[in-house]
Structures are given as C-alpha cells and as structure tokens.
DOVEX-533420 format. One line per field, with one value per residue (C-alpha): residue in three letters; y, x, z. Coordinates in steps of 0.1 Angstrom, whole numbers, always signed. Layout:
! DOVEX-533420
rest [ALA / ...] $
v [Y / ...] $
u [X / ...] $
w [Z / ...] $
END
This chain:
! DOVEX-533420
rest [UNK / UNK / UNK / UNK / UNK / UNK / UNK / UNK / UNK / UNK / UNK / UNK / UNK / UNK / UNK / UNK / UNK / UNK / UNK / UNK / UNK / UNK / UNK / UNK / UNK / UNK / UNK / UNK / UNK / UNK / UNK / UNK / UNK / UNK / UNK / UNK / UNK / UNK / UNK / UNK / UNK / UNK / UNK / UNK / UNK / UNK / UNK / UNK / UNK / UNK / UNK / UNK / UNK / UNK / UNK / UNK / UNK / UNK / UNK / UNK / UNK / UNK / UNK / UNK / UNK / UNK / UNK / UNK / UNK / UNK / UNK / UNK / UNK / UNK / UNK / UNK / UNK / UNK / UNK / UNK / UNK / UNK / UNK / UNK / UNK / UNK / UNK / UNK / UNK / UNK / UNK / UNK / UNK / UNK / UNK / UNK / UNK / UNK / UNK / UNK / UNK / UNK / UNK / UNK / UNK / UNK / UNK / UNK / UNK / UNK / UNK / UNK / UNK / UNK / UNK / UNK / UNK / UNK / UNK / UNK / UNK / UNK / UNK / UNK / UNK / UNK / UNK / UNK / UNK / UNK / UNK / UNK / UNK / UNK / UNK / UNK / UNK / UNK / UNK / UNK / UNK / UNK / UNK / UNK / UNK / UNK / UNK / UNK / UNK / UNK / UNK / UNK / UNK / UNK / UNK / UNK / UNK / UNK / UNK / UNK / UNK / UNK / UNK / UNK / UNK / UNK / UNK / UNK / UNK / UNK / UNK / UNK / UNK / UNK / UNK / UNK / UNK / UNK / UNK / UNK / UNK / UNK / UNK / UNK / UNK / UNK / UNK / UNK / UNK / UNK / UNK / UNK / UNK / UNK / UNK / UNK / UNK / UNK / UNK / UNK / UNK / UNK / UNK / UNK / UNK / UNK / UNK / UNK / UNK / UNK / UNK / UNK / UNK / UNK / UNK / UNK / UNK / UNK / UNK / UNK / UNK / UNK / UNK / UNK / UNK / UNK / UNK / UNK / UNK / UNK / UNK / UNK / UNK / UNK / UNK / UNK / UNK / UNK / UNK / UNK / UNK / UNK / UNK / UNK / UNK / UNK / UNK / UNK / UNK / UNK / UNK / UNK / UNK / UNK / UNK / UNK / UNK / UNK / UNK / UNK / UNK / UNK / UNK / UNK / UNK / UNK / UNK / UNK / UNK / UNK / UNK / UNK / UNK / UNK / UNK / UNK / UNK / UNK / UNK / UNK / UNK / UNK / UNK / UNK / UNK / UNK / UNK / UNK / UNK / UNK / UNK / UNK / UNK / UNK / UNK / UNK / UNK / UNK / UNK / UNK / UNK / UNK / UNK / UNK / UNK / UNK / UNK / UNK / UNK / UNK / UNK / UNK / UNK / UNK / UNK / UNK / UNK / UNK / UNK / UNK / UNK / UNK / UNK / UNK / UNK / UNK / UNK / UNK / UNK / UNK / UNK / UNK / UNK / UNK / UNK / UNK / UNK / UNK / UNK / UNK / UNK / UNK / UNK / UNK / UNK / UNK / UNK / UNK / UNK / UNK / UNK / UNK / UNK / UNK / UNK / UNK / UNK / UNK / UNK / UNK / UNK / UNK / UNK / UNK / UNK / UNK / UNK / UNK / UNK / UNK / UNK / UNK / UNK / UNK / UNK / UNK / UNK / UNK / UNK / UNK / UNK / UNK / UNK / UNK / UNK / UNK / UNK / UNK / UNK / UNK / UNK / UNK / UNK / UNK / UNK / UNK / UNK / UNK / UNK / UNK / UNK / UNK / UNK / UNK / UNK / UNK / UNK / UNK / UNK / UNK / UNK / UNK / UNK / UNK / UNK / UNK / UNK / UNK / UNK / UNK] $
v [+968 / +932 / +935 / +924 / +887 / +882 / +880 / +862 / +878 / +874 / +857 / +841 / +850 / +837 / +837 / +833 / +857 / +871 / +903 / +877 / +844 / +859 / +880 / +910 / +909 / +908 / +936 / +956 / +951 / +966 / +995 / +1004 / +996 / +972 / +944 / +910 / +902 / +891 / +874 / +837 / +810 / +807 / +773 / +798 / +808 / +783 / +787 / +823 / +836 / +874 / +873 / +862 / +873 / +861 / +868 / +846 / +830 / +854 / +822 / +790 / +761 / +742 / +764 / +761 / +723 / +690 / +672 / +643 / +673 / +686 / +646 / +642 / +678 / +695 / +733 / +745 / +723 / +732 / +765 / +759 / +740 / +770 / +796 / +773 / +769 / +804 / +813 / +785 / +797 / +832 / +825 / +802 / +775 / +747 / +718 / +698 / +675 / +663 / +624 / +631 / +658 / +699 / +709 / +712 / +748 / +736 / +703 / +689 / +681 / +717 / +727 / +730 / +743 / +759 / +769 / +777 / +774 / +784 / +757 / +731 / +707 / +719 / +717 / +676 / +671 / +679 / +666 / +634 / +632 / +638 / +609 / +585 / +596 / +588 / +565 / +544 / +537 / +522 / +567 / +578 / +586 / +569 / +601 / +620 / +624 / +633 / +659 / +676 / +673 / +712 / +701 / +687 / +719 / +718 / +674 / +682 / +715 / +696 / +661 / +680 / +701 / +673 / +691 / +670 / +695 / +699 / +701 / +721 / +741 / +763 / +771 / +802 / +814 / +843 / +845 / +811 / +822 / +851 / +825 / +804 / +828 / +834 / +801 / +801 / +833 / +814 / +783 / +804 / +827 / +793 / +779 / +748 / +754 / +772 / +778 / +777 / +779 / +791 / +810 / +804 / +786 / +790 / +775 / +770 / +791 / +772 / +776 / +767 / +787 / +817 / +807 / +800 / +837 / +852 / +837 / +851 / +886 / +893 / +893 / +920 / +923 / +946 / +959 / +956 / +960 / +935 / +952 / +980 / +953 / +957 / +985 / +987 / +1019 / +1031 / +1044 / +1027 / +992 / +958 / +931 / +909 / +895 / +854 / +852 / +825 / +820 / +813 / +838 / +818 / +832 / +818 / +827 / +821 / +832 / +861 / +840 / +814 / +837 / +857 / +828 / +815 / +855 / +849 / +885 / +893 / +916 / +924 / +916 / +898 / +914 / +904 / +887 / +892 / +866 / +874 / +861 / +884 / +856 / +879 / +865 / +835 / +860 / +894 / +915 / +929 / +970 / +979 / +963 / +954 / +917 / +931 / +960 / +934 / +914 / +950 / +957 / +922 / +926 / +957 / +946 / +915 / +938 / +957 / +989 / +1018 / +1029 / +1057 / +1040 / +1021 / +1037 / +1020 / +998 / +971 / +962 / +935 / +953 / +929 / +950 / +947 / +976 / +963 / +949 / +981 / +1004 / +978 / +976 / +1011 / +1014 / +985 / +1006 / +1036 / +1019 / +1003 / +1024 / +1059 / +1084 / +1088 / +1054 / +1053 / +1025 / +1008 / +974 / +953 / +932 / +963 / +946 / +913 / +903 / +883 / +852 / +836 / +817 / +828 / +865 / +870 / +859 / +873 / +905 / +901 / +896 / +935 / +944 / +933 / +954 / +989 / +986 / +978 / +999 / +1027 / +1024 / +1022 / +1010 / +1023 / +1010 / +1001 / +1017 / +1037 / +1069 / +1082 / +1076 / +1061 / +1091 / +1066 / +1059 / +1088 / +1078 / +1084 / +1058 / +1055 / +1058 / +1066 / +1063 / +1048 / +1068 / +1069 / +1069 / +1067 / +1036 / +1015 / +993 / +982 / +959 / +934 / +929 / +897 / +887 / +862 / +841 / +831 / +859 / +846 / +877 / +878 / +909 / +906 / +936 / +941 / +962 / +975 / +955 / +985] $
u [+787 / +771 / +736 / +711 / +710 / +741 / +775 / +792 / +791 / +809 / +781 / +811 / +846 / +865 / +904 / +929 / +962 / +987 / +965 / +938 / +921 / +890 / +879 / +870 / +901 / +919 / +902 / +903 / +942 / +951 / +922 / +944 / +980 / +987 / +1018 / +1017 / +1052 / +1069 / +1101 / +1109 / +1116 / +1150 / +1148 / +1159 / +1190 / +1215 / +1209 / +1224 / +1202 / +1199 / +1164 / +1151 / +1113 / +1082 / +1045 / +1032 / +996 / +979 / +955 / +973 / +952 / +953 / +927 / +898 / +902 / +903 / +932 / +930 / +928 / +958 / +975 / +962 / +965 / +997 / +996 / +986 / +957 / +947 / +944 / +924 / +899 / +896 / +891 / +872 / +847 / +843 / +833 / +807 / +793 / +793 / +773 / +751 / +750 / +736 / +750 / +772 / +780 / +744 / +743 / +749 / +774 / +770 / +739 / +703 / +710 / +735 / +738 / +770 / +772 / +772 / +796 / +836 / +867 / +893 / +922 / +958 / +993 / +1026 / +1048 / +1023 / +1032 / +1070 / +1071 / +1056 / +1085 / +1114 / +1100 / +1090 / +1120 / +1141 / +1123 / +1134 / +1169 / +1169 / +1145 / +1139 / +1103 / +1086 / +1083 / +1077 / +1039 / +1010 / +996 / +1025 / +1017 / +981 / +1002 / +1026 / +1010 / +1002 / +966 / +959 / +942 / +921 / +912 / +902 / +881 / +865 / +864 / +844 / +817 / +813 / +820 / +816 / +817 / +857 / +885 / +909 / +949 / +966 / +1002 / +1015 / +1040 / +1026 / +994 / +982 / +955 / +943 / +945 / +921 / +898 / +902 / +894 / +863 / +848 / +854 / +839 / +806 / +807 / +802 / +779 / +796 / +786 / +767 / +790 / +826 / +846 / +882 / +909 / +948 / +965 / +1003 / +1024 / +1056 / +1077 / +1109 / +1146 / +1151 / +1122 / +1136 / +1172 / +1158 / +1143 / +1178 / +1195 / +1172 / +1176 / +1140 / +1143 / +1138 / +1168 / +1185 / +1155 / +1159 / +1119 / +1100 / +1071 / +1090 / +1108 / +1079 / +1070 / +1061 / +1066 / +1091 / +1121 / +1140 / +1124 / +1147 / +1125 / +1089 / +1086 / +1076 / +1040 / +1013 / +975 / +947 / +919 / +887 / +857 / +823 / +815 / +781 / +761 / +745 / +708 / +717 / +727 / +695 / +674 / +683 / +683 / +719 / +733 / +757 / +789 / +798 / +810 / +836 / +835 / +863 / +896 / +926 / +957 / +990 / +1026 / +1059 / +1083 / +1106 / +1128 / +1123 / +1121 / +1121 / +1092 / +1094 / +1106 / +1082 / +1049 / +1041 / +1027 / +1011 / +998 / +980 / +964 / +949 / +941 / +922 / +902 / +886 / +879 / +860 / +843 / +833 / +849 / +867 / +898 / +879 / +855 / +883 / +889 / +914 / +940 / +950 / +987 / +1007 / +1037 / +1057 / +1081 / +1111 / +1128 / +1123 / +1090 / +1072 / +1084 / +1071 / +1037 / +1035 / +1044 / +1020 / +992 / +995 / +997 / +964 / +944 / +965 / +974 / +944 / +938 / +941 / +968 / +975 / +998 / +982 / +1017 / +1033 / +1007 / +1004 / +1036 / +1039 / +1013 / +1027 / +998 / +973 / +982 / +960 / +935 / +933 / +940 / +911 / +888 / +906 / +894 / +860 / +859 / +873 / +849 / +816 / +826 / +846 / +872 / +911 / +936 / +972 / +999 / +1018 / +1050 / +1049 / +1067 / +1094 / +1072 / +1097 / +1104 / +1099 / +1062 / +1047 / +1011 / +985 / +994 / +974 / +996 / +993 / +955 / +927 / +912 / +876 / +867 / +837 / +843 / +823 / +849 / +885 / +916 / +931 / +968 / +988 / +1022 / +1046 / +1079 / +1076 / +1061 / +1022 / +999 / +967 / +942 / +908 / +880 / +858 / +825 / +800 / +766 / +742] $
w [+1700 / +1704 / +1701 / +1724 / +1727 / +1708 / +1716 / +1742 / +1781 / +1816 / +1841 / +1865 / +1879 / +1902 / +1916 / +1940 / +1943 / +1962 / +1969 / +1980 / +1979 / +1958 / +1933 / +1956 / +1981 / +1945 / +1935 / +1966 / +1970 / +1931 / +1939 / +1969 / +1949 / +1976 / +1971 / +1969 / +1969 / +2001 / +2013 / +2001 / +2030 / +2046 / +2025 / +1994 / +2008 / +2000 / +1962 / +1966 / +1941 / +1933 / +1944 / +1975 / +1972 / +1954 / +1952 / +1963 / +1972 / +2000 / +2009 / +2011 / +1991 / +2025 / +2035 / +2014 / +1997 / +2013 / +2026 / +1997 / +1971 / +1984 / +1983 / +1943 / +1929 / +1919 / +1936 / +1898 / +1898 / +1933 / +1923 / +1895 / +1913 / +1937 / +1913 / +1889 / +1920 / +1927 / +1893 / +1889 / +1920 / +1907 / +1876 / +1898 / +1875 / +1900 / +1915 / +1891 / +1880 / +1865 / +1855 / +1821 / +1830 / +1833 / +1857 / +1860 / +1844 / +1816 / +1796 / +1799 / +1759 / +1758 / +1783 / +1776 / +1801 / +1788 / +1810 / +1799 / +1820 / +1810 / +1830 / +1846 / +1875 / +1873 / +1914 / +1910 / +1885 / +1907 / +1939 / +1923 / +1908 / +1939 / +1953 / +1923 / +1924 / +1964 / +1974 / +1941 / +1917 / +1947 / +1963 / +1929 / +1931 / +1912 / +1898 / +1889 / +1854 / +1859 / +1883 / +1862 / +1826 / +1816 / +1806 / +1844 / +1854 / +1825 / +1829 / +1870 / +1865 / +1835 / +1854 / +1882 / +1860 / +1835 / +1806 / +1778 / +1753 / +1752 / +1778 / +1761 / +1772 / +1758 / +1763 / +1755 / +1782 / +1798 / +1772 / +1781 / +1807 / +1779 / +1748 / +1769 / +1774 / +1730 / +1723 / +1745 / +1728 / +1694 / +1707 / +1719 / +1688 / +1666 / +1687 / +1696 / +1735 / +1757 / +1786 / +1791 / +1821 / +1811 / +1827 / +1837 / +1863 / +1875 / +1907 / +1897 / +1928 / +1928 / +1927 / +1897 / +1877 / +1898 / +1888 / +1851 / +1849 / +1867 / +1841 / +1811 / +1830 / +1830 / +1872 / +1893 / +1917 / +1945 / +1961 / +1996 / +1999 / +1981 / +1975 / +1956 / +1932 / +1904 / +1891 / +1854 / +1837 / +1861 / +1855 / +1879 / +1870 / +1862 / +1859 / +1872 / +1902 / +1899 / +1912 / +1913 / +1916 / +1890 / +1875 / +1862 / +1842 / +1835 / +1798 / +1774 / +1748 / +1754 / +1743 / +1766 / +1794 / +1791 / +1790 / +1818 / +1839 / +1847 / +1863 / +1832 / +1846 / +1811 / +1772 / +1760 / +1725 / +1707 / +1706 / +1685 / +1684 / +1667 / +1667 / +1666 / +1648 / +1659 / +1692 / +1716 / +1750 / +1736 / +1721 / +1689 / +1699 / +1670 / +1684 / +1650 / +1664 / +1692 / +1678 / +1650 / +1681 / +1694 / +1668 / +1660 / +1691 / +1682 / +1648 / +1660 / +1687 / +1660 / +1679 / +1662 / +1686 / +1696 / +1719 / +1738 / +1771 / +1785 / +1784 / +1813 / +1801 / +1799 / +1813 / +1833 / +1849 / +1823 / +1806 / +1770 / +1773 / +1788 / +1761 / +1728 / +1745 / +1745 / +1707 / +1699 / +1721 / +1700 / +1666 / +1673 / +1696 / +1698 / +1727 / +1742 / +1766 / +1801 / +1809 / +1844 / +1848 / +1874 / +1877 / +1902 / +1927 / +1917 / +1901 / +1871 / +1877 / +1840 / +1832 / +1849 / +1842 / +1815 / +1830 / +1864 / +1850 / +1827 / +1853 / +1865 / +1833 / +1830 / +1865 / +1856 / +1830 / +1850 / +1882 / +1861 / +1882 / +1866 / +1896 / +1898 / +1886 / +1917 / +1929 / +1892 / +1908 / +1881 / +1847 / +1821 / +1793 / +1762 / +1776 / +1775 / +1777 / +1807 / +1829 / +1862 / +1891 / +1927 / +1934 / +1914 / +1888 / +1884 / +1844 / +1825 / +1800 / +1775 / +1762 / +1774 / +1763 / +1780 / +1770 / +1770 / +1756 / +1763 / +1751 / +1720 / +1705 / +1717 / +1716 / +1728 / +1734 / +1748 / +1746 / +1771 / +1771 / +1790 / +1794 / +1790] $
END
C-alpha cells in the first residue's frame, strides 16, 4: 500500500450515462441494478436491423452546455466537456483557465488531460458526409475535422483547463477510457505533472456502428424488453448493448494532493497493460493476456492477491468474452473476489467504459458497497465465481480491480485502494 504522501489518488470524478447525467444518479441506478437501455427512434426502422434498442444518454447534452457548444462539438466531445466539468469541480481545483493556463490551485505547465475513445466523431463523419454527397463542399462544415478526429475530446477538455503539460488519447477499442487513466498514473508516478484530468468519451449510436457490431455478432438480439438484453454472466446472454456517455477522473500526486487539503476519495495504486496477439475481436479463452495485465496491477500496487476484494469486470455481455475473463480472474487473483459487471445496467459505453466503471470502482471501495450485476438470474456454469446479483452486497474492501479489454487484444487493469 502507497504510503502516506506518495502515490497517486482520486480528488475528482465526474460523468454522464444512461443511468444518469452524474456521478451519483450513475451510482444510484447500478446500486439499484436499474437499466439504461431503451428503445431506438422510429428513424431506426428502415435499416431492419436485428436490434432496435440502445443505451443511451439519460441526460441529453442539450441540457447542461450552451447552444454554440452544441453547434462546434461532436456528441463525443460534448460529453467530455460535461464530465470533464464535473470532475474539476469535484476536486475544486478553482476557476480555469489561469493566464498562463491551469488555475490559481494548479500551474498549467504542470497539468496534462488524458482521455481515450474507441470510435471518435463517427456520427460528424456520416452526417458531414451526407451533406457533401448532396449539397456540395460549400454544407460541408468548417470544423469537421476538429469534430471527428478521436483526439477532439482530449484538444477541448485540454483547450478549456489550459493544460500545458500534455494533451494526450489513447485508442484502444473498449480499453481506451482505462488506458487513459494508465497513462495518467505513469505520468504522476514520474513526476512529470501534478494533476491530470483523464477518462473516456463514446457517442457513436448509429446505424451503421449497430449494423457494424450485428455483423461481428457481438449484439444482443431477440429480447422483446430492452432492459433484459444485457446481462453478463447469464446463461441466457447473446451479446452488449451499444451505449454512450463519458466517465472523467481528477488524479494527482498524493504530495500535491495533500498540500493543497484536497478531499482524496481514494488510490489509484497500480496499473497493468497487456496485449493477447491472439485474435482481432475475440479474447484469448485462456486469459493468459488478461490475466498478465491483473496481474501487473497488483504488482505495481504492491498488493499480493489476497488483499484484493473485488473485482468490477469487463464482461460485456457476450458468451465468449465472459467466460476468458473469468479464467484470467482466477489465474491472477484466484476464487475468492467478489465480481459484479456494471454493463447489465449500463451497456457497453466502448470508450468510455473503462472509465465510468472505474469511477464504480473507486466507489465500492470507499462506500463498501459491490452493486449487482443487472438481470444476472441463471449464473453461467463455466463461471463459477461469486458474482453479485440481485441486490447490492455490502463488503468490507481495501483494494479492488478494475477490468478492461477490448478488440485488438488491448488490456488494461486498474487497482484501486482504500484511503485510510
């Protein structure tokens, strides 16, 4: 365990989902196993997909920015602006940005944002592009690059803190939003900044990601109730359900932190990264990857498997994926974790996954509180681990990991532990 003055901790968090358009309503919706997934516009219908549902934002970006933010920001940028804010708020780091950048409670030269996507302005693409095709270059708008360029969320949350320190994105598929969050502790860990504001951002609800995924067969389909459709670690589960929103977290050093009385909500105290080179979409069945990024993250916390608690999974929902997690999850840690998968509520956010349900993480393990896995009923026979269904499980933990995987083969696993 870090010691005192060391280390890097959680002062900030922020996010917007389809449980909610903050960190609480989040937090309150997975604690109750609530759904997020409801039914797509009639707009859908005439690409006679199998799906016809989506999770999708509970609070609509209209509501909280301004009009011209709206005009200049694709939807994956809006949302990283409103989570961004949230979590700056949160860790009360002062009005920004200062002249020089950062704020009266955090130089700018030592301030970086790191925020991971896994698609980017995909939904700016198409409808620019439809404008090309039938109205000619004169429609096509001035900032569509700035608006569909994976790093945009990154440039605008940076561009409005002034962090001169590093604007930085990751893409990793479905590990982008955890990746970020990586990088930042390796940035604070060698003392290159004092504060980073990192996290994932995903928008990309359109027919042809949904058509895209249908293809690939990772879909859920034939579920005449949306909110059943995901359900990780069930039996009868066939697939995620495409989500969006954004999950933001304020990190520093510990020192720097302290120094400054920030209210710390807990540890980030270690990281591991790994790659399967195994398959383009599938996970390796043997968790050999993953179980080496678990197992990373408790070596760089400096944790033995014993004193992790819990594990907040991955699991998106798809009968292959599930099962490889769990085999990873015993390689590393063993049998005796208490699992939940946060995607039976929120569906799969790509993204920003890892990074809203690190902020679930960093939660259960300062409130001891594990939620359940959403509409988990009929536990899958190749599990076989303790996985939290039904209600929410009240649990005495010290240290936690936070899983993340996505095509490609990126792994990421974050630990989390208490701030005594």
């Amino acid at each position: 365990m870090s010691a005192a003055g060391q280390g890097v901790v959680v002062t900030g968090m922020g996010a917007t989902t389809p449980l909610g358009g903050d960190v609480q309503s989040t937090w309150d919706g997975l604690l109750a196993g609530a759904s997020g997934t409801r039914p797509l516009s009639e707009d859908y219908a005439r690409f006679d997909l199998p799906v016809d549902f989506a999770s999708q934002l509970a609070v609509e970006p209209s509501e909280v920015i301004k009009r011209v933010e709206l005009r200049r920001l694709d939807r994956s940028e809006q949302v990283a602006i409103i989570a961004a804010r949230q979590a700056w708020e949160h860790a009360d780091l002062g009005d920004y940005p200062s002249t020089d950048g950062g704020s009266p409670k955090v130089d700018g030269l030592r301030l970086a944002v790191i925020i991971g996507t896994g698609i980017g302005g995909a939904t700016t693409l198409l409808d620019q592009d439809d404008l090309l095709e039938q109205q000619g270059l004169r429609k096509v708008a001035v900032l569509t690059i700035p608006m569909l360029m994976p790093n945009g969320p990154a440039a605008h949350v940076g561009l409005e803190f002034g962090a001169a320190a590093g604007i930085h994105a990751p893409v990793s598929a479905c590990a982008s939003g955890a990746e970020a969050i990586a990088w930042a502790w390796r940035m604070l860990q060698a003392d290159e900044v004092d504060v980073v504001v990192a996290g994932g951002a995903e928008a990309c609800i359109a027919p042809i990601t949904l058509a895209g995924f249908c293809q690939a067969r990772t879909m859920a389909h034939d579920w005449d109730d949306p909110t059943q459709a995901s359900r990780p670690f069930d039996a009868k589960r066939n697939g995620f359900v495409l989500g969006e929103g954004a999950g933001m977290v304020v990190l520093e050093r510990a020192e720097f932190a302290e120094a400054r009385g920030a209210t710390i909500h807990g540890r980030l105290a270690g990281i591991g990264t790994s790659a399967d080179a195994y398959h383009i979409t599938a996970p390796d069945p043997e968790g050999t990857g993953q179980s080496r990024a678990i197992a990373a993250a408790l070596r760089t916390a400096g944790l033995d498997p014993s004193d992790v608690g819990h594990v907040n999974c991955h699991a998106t929902s798809t009968p292959v994926g599930d099962v490889a997690e769990t085999v990873a999850v015993r390689k590393a840690i063993g049998d005796h974790p208490v699992l939940t998968a946060p995607k039976g509520s929120l569906g799969h956010l790509l993204g920003a996954a890892g990074a809203v349900e690190a902020i679930a993480t960093i939660l259960s393990v300062k409130e001891g509180l594990v939620p359940p896995t959403a509409n988990l009923t009929d536990l899958d026979g190749d599990v076989a681990l303790d996985v939290v269904s039904g209600e929410a499980r009240k649990i005495s933990l010290d240290a936690a990991v936070n899983d993340s995987f996505g095509f490609g083969g990126h792994n990421v696993s974050l630990c989390f532990a208490r701030e005594h």
